[in-house]
C-alpha positions as CSV (number, residue, x, y, z in Angstrom):
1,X,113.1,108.8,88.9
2,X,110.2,107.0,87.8
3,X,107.0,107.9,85.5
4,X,103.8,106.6,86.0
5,X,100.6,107.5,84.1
6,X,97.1,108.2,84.9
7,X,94.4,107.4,82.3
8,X,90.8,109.0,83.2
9,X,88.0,108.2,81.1
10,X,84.2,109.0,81.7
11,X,82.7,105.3,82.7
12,X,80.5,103.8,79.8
13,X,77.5,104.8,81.2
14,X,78.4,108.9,81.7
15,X,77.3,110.5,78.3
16,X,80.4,111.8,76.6
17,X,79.6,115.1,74.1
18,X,83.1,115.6,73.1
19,X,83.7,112.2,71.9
20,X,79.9,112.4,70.3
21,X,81.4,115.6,68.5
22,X,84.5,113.9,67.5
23,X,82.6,111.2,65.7
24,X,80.4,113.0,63.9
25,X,83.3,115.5,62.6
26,X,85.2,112.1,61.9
27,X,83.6,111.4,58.3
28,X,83.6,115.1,57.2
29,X,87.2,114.9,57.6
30,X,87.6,111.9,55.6
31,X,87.9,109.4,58.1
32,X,85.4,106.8,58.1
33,X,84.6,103.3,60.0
34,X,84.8,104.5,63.2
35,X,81.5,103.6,65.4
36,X,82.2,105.8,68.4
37,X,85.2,107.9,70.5
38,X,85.4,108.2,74.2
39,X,87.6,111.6,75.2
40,X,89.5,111.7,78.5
41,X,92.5,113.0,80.1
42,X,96.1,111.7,80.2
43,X,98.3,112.3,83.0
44,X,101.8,112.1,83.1
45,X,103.4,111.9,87.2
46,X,106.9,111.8,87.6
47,X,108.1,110.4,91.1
48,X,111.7,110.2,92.9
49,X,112.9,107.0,93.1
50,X,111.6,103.6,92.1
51,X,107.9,103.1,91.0
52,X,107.4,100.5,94.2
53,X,103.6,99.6,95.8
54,X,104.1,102.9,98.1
55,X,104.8,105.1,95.3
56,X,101.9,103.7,93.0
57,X,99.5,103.7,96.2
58,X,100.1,107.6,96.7
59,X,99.5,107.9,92.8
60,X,96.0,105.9,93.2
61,X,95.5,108.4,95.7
62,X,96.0,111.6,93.9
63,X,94.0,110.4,91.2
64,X,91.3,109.5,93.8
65,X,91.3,112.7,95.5
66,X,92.3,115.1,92.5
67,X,93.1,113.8,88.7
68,X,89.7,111.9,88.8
69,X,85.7,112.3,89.2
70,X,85.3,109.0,90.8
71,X,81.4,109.8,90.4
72,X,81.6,109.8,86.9
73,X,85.3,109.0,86.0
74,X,87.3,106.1,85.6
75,X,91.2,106.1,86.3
76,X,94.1,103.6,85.6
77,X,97.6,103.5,86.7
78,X,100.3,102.9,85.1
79,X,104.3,103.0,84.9
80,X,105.9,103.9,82.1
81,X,108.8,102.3,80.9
C-alpha cells in the first residue's frame, strides 16, 4: 500500500477570506510577523500497491475531476514516504 497526498490551494489570484481572517486574528493571539496565510485542503489517498506513474495518473485525475476546483484551485501530488 502506498499513500499519496493531494495539496489544494486557491491560485494567487482567487481572493482567500479565510486566510484573510486568519491573519488578522494572528496578532490578537500573540503571534506577530506574519504578512499573509493562504487556507486550503489536504488530502490524504491511500492506494494498493506501489505508488507507480498509473497509480499517481488516476490520483491527478481524481483531484481533477473531484478533490479540486481547477477554476479556481490549485492541486499537487505527492507520495508520502
Amino acid at each position: 500500500m502506498a499513500r499519496v497526498i493531494v495539496d489544494v490551494m486557491l491560485k494567487p489570484e482567487i481572493l482567500d477570506p479565510q486566510g484573510q481572517a486568519i491573519a488578522r486574528a494572528l496578532p490578537r493571539l500573540g503571534f506577530s510577523g506574519v504578512t499573509e496565510v493562504r487556507q486550503g485542503k489536504r488530502f490524504e489517498v491511500e492506494i494498493d500497491g506501489p505508488a507507480d506513474e498509473a497509480a499517481i495518473a488516476d490520483v491527478r485525475k481524481m483531484a481533477e475531476t473531484l478533490l479540486a476546483n481547477t477554476v479556481i484551485e490549485d492541486y499537487s501530488v505527492r507520495v508520502e514516504g
